[in-house]
C-alpha positions in Angstrom: 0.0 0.0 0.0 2.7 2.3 1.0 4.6 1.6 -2.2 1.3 2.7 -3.9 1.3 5.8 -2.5 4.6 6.8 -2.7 4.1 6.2 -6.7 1.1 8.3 -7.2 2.6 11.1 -5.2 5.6 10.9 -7.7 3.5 10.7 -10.6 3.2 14.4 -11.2 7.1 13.8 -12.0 6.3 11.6 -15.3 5.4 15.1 -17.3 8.3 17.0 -16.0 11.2 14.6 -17.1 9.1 13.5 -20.1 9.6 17.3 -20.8 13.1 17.3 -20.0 14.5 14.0 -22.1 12.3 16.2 -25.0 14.2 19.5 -24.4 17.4 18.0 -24.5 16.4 15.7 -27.5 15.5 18.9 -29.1 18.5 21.0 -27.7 21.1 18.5 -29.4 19.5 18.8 -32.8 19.1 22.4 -32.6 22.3 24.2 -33.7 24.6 25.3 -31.5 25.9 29.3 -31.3 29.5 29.9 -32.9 32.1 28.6 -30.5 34.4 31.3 -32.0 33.0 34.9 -32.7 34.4 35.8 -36.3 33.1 38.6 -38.5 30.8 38.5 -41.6 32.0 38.2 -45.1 29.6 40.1 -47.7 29.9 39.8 -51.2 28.9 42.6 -53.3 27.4 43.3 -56.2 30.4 44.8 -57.4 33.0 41.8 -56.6 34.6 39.7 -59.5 35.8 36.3 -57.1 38.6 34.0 -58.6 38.7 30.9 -56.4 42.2 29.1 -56.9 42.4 25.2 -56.1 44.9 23.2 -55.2 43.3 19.8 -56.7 39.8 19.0 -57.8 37.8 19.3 -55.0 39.3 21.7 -52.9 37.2 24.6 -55.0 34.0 22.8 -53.1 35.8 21.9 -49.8 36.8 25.4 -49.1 34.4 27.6 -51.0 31.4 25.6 -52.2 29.3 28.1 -50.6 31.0 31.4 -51.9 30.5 30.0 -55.0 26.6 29.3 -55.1 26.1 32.9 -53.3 28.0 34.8 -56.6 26.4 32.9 -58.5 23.0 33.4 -57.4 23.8 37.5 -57.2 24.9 37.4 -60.4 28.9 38.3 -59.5 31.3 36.6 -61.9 33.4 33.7 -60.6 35.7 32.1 -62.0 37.7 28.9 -60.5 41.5 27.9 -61.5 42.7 24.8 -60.8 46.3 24.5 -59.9 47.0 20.9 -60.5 44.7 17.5 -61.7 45.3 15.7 -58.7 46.7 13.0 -60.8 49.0 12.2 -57.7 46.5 10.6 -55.2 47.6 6.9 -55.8 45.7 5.5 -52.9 42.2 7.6 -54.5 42.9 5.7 -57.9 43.5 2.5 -56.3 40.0 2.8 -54.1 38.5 3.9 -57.7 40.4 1.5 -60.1 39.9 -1.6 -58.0 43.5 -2.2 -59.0 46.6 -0.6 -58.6 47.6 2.3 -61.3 51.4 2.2 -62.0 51.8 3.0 -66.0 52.5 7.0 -66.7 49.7 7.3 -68.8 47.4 5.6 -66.7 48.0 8.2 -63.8 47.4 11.1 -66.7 44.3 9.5 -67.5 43.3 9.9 -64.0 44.3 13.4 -64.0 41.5 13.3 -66.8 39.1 11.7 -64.8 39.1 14.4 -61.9 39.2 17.0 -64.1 35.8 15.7 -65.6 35.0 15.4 -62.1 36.0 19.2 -61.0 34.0 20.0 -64.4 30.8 18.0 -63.0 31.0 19.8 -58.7 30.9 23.0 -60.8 28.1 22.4 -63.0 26.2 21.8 -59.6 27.5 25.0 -58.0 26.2 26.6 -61.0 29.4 27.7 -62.9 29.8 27.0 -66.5 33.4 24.7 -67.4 34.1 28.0 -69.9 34.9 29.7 -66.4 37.4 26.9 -65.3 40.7 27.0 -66.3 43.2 24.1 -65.5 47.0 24.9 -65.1 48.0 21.0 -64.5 51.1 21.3 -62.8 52.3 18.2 -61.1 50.4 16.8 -58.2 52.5 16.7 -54.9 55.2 18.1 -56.8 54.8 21.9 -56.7 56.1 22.6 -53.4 59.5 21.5 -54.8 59.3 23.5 -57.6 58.8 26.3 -55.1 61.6 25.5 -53.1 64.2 24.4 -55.8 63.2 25.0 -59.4 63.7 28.7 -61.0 65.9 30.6 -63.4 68.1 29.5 -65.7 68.5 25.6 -66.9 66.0 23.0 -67.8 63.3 22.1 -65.6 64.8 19.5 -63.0 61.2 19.0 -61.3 58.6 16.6 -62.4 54.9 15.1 -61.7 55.8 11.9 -58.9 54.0 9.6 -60.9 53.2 10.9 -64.7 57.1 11.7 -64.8 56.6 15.1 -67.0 58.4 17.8 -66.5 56.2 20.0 -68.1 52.2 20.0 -68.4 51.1 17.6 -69.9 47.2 18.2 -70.8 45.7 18.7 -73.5 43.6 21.7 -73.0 45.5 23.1 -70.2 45.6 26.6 -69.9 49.1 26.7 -71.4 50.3 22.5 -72.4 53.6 22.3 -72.4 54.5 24.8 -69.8 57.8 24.2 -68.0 58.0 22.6 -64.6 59.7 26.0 -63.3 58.4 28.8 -60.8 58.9 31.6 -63.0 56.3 29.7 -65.4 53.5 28.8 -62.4 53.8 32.9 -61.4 53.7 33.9 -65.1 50.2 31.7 -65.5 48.6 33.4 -62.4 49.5 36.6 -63.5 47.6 36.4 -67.0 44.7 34.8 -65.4 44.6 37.6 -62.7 45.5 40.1 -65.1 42.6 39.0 -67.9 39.8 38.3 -65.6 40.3 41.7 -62.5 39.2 39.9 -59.6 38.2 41.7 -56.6 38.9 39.1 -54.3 40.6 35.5 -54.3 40.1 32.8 -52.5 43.1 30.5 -52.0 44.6 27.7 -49.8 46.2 28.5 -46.7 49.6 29.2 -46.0 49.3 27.1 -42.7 47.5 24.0 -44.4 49.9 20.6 -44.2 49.5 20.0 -48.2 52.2 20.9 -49.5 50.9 22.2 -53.0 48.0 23.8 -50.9 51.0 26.2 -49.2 52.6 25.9 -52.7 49.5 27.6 -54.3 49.7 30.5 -51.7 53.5 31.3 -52.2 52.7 31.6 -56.0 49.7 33.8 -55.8 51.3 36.2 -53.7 54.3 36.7 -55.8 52.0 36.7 -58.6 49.7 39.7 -57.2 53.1 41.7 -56.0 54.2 42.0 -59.6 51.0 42.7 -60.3 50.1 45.2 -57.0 50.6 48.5 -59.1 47.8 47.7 -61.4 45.5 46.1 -59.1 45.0 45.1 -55.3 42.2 42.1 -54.8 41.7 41.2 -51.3 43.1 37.7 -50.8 41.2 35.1 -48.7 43.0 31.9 -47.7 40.8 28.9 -46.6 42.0 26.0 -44.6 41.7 22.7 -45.2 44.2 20.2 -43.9 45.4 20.8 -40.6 46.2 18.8 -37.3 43.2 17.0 -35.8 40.9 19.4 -37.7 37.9 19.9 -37.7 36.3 18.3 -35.4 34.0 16.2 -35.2 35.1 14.6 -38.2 32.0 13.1 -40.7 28.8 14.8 -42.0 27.6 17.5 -39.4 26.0 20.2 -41.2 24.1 21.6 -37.4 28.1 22.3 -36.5 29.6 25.4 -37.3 33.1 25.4 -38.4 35.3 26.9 -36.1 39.0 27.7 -36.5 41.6 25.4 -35.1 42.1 26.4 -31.4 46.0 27.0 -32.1 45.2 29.7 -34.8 42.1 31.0 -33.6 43.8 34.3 -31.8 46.5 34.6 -34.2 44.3 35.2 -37.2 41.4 37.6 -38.6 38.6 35.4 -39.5 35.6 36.0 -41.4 32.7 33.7 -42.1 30.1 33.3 -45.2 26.5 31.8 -43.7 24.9 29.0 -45.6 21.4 28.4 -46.0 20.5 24.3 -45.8 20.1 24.6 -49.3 23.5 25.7 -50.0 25.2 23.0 -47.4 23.2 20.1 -49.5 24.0 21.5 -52.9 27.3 21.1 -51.4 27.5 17.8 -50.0 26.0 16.9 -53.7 28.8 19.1 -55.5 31.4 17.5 -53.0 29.7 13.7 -54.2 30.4 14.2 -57.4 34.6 13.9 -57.0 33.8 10.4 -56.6 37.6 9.7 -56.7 38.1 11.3 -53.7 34.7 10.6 -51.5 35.0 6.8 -52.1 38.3 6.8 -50.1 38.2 10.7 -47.7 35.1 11.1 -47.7 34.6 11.3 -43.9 36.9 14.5 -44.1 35.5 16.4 -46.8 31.7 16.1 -45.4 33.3 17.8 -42.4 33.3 21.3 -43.8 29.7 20.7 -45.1 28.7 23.1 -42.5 26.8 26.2 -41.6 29.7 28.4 -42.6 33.0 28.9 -44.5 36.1 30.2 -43.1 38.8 32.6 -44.3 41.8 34.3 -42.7 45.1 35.0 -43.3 48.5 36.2 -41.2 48.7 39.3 -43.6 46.6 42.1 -43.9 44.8 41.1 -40.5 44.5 44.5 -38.1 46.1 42.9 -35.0 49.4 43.2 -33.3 50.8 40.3 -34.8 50.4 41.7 -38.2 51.7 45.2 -37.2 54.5 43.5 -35.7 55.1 41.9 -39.2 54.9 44.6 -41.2 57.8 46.5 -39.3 60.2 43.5 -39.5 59.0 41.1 -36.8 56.8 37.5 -36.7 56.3 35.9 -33.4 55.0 32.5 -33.7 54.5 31.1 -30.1 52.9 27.8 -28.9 52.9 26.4 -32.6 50.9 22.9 -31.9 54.5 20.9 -32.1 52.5 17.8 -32.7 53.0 14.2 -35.5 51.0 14.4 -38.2 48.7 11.5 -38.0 49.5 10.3 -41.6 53.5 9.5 -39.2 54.4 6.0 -38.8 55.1 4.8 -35.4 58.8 5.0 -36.1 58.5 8.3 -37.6 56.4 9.5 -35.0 58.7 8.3 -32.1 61.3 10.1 -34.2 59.5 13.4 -34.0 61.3 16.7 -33.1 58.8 19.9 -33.3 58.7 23.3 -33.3 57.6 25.0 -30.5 58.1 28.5 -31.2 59.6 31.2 -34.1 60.6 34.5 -33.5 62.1 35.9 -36.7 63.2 40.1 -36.6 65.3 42.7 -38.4 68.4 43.7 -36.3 70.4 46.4 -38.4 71.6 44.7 -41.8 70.4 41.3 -40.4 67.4 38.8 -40.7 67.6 37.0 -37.1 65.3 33.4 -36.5 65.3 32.2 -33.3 63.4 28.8 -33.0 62.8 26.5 -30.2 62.1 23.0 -30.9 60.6 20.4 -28.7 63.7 18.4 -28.0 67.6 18.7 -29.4 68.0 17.5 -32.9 69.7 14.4 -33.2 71.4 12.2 -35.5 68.3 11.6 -37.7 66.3 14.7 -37.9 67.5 17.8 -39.2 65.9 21.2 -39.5 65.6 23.7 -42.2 64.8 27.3 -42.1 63.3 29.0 -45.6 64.4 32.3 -46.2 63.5 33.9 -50.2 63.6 37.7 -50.8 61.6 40.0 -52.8 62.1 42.9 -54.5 59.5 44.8 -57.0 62.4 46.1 -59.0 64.2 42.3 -59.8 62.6 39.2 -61.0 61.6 37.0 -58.5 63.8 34.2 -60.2 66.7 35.9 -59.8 66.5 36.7 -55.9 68.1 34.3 -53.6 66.3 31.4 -52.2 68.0 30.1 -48.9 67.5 26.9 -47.4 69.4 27.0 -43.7 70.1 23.4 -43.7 70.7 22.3 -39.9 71.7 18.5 -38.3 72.8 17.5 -34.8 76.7 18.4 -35.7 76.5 20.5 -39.7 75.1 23.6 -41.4 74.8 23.7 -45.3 73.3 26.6 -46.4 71.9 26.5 -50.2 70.4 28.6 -52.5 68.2 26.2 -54.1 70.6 23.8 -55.9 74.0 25.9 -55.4 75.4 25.2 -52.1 77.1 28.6 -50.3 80.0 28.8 -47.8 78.7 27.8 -43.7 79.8 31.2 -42.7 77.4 32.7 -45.2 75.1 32.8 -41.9 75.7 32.8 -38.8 74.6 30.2 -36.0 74.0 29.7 -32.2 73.0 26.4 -30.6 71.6 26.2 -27.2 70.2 22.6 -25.9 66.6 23.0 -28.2 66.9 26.3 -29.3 69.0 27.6 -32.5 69.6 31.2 -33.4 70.2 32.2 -37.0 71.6 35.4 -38.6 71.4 35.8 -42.0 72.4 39.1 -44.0 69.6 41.0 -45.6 72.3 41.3 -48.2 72.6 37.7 -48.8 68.8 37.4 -49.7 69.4 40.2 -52.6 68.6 43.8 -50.4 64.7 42.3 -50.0 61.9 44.3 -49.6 59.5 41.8 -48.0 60.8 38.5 -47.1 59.3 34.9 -47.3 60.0 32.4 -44.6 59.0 28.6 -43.2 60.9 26.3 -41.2 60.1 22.6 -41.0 61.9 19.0 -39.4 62.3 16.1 -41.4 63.3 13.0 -40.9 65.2 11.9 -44.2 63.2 12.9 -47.1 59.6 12.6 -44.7 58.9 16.1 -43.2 57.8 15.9 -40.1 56.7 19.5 -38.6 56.4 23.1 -40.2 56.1 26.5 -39.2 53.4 28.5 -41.6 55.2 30.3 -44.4 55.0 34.2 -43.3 55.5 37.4 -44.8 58.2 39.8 -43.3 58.1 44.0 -44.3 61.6 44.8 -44.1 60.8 48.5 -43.1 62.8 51.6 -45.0 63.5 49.3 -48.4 60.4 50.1 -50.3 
C-alpha cells in the first residue's frame, strides 16, 4: 500500500522529465551558437571572385558556398585549378579496383578528376568555360617552389606521370615548363585578364604541400602585379592537425578555426542556407575519386559556414609586428602528423616557437624546438627575398640546412659557404643570422621552417610574410 502511494505522489514527475528527455532531445538537434565569434564576409554586387584550387575538390571543400552565393547574385566567378590531382595513388586504387602504376594511366586519371571538377561545378552553378586548369604536377609543386627557378632546364617533375612539363591537353598553357617563374607567369595572366576583386586560395598554414605551394605563388604573382591592381586575398583551410572536429557529415556544427590559430588570425565567415550546405554535399559527391576513399573529411566542412583568414593584412598586433620586420609564432601545436608511422612519430622533433626580426643589416630566427636534434632529424629554415624592381627568379632562395653536428646553407641547388650565416646552438633552441644582403637587399621576405626525418617532413612552421621596413 505504501509503495502505492509513494508512486502516485511521484506521478506528477512523469510530465516534467518527459519534458526534459524532449528539451534535451531537441537542444542537441538544434544548432549550436558559434564557438568562436568571427566577423561576416559580404559579397557585393560589385565583386569579381577567382577561387584558386589546389586539386579538384578543394574549390568545393573550401568555397562551395562562396561560390553558389556569386552565383546566385549574379557576381562573376571564375575557378582555377592548380593541378589534376593525378598524384592521389591510394584515390585511384579505391576507384580502379587495381593498382595504377603506368605513366599514362596516372594522366588519365588526372583526366578523370578534371571531368570530375567540371561536373562539382556544374552543380555550383558555374559554366566549365569559367574553369581553367594549369595542370602542374600533383605533390610536386612545393619542390618547384623550393628548388626550381631561373636559368636551366626544368629539373622538377609530376611523382607519378614523370613530365616535367604540363602535360594536358587543353591546359591553360600544355607544355608549360615545370619552373616557378612559369607557375607565377600563368597566375598573372589569369589575374591580369579576368580583375578579380577578391581571391580565394589555400592556406599558407594547411599541411598539403601544393596547398602552401599555391599560396606562395599567388602572392608573388599579385606583388608583380600590385601596381595595377589590389584584390583582397582570402586563404581557406583545409588540412590541418586534428581538424575539424568532429570529423563526418555534421551540417548543425559550425566550423570553427583550429584552437591553435584561432587568436593569431582575422577570421571572417560566409552563412549557408540548408540549401546551399546540400548542394554542397552533392557538389562534393560528385569527385567520386576522392569521396570513395576521404570522404569522412570532406563532409566535415559541409557546414553552416565557411572560413577565411590569413596572417597578412589582419588589423592585429601580430600583423603590425610583421609589417615592421618582426613574426612571433608562439605555442605552434608541435605535434605528428597523423598520416607519421610509429617509427616516424617516435622520431618526431617539433617546433615550438619562431621569433624571426630585423636587427640592423640582419634577418635574425630564433626557433625553439621540442627536443635537441639528433642524428636523424635535421631542421631547415626557408628564407627567399623579394624585391618589385628584380625578378623574383633571380632573388636568392635560402635553405638553412641544420643536423645535430652540420650547417649547409643552399640557395636552391647551389650550395654557399657555412659562414654565409651565422649560428648559435643552445640545448633546443637555434639562433640564425642571415644578411639581408645575402637574400638580394629584400623588400618583404618569405619564410617557413620545418623537421624532417630523411626525405619525410615531419613538422612546419606556416610560411609568413616579413616588411623589411625603409626598403620600399
Amino acid at each position: 500500500m505504501r509503495v502505492r502511494r509513494g508512486l502516485a505522489a511521484c506521478a506528477w514527475l512523469l510530465p516534467v522529465l518527459a519534458a526534459v528527455a524532449v528539451w534535451l532531445w531537441v537542444g542537441r538537434r538544434r544548432k549550436p551558437a558559434p564557438a568562436f565569434d568571427v566577423e561576416p564576409l559580404a559579397l557585393s554586387p560589385a565583386d569579381r571572385v577567382l577561387v584558386l584550387a589546389p586539386h579538384p575538390d578543394d574549390e568545393t571543400v573550401g568555397c562551395g558556398g562562396v561560390i553558389q552565393q556569386c552565383v546566385a547574385a549574379g557576381i562573376p566567378v571564375r575557378i582555377v585549378f592548380f593541378t589534376n590531382g593525378d598524384n592521389n595513388e591510394l584515390s585511384f586504387f579505391v576507384y580502379r579496383k587495381r593498382p595504377v602504376l603506368e605513366f599514362e594511366s596516372v594522366r588519365g586519371m588526372g583526366l578523370v578528376r578534371h571531368d570530375e571538377a567540371v561536373a562539382a561545378a556544374g552543380l555550383l552553378g558555374v559554366a566549365p568555360t569559367n574553369l581553367v586548369f594549369l595542370g602542374y604536377p600533383d605533390s610536386g609543386t612545393l619542390r618547384i617552389w623550393l628548388a626550381h627557378w631561373g636559368a636551366g632546364r626544368p629539373r622538377a617533375h609530376g611523382p607519378l606521370t614523370l613530365a616535367t612539363a604540363v602535360p594536358y591537353a587543353g591546359a591553360f598553357r600544355q607544355g608549360a615548363p615545370y619552373k616557378g617563374e612559369e607557375i607565377v607567369a600563368d597566375l598573372a595572366s589569369v589575374i591580369r585578364v579576368f580583375r578579380p576583386t577578391r581571391i580565394f586560395v589555400s592556406h599558407p598554414a594547411d599541411q598539403n604541400p601544393d596547398h602552401r605551394a599555391l599560396y606562395l605563388f599567388t602572392r608573388v604573382a599579385l606583388w608583380d602585379l600590385e601596381q595595377d591592381l589590389r584584390p583582397e586575398l582570402l586563404p581557406y583551410l583545409v588540412h590541418f592537425h586534428r581538424w575539424p572536429q568532429p570529423r563526418g557529415y555534421h551540417p548543425e556544427q559550425f566550423l570553427a578555426p583550429p584552437a591553435d590559430m584561432a587568436g593569431a588570425i582575422r577570421w571572417r565567415s560566409v552563412t549557408l542556407s540548408s540549401r546551399q550546405m546540400a548542394a554542397k554535399r552533392k557538389a562534393i559527391r560528385a569527385h567520386r575519386t576522392q569521396c570513395e576513399y576521404a570522404g569522412r573529411l570532406l563532409f566535415s566542412f559541409v557546414r553552416a559556414r565557411e572560413l577565411f583568414g590569413d596572417y597578412t593584412g589582419a588589423p592585429s598586433a601580430a600583423e603590425t609586428a610583421a609589417a615592421h620586420g618582426e613574426i612571433r609564432d608562439a605555442n605552434l601545436p608541435a605535434e605528428p602528423p597523423e598520416e607519421l608511422s610509429e617509427d616516424e612519430r617516435a622520431a618526431f622533433i617539433g617546433i615550438r616557437s619562431r621569433h624571426v626580426r630585423i636587427e640592423g643589416a640582419n634577418l635574425v630566427v630564433d626557433l625553439e624546438l621540442s627536443q635537441p636534434l639528433d642524428p636523424t632529424v635535421a631542421s631547415s629554415i626557408y628564407v627567399f627575398g623579394y624585391r618589385h624592381d628584380r625578378p623574383f627568379a633571380e632573388m636568392p632562395k635560402l635553405q638553412i640546412r641544420l643536423s645535430e653536428a652540420r650547417c649547409a646553407v643552399l640557395d636552391q641547388a647551389a650550395e654557399l659557404p657555412a659562414d654565409a650565416v651565422r649560428v648559435v646552438r643552445q640545448a633546443g633552441r637555434i639562433g640564425v643570422s642571415i644578411p639581408l644582403a645575402a637574400l638580394g637587399g629584400p623588400q618583404r621576405v618569405l619564410t617557413s621552417v620545418r623537421t624532417s626525418l630523411g626525405f619525410v617532413p615531419l613538422d612546419q612552421a606556416p610560411w609568413r610574410v616579413l616588411t623589411v621596413a625603409g626598403s620600399e
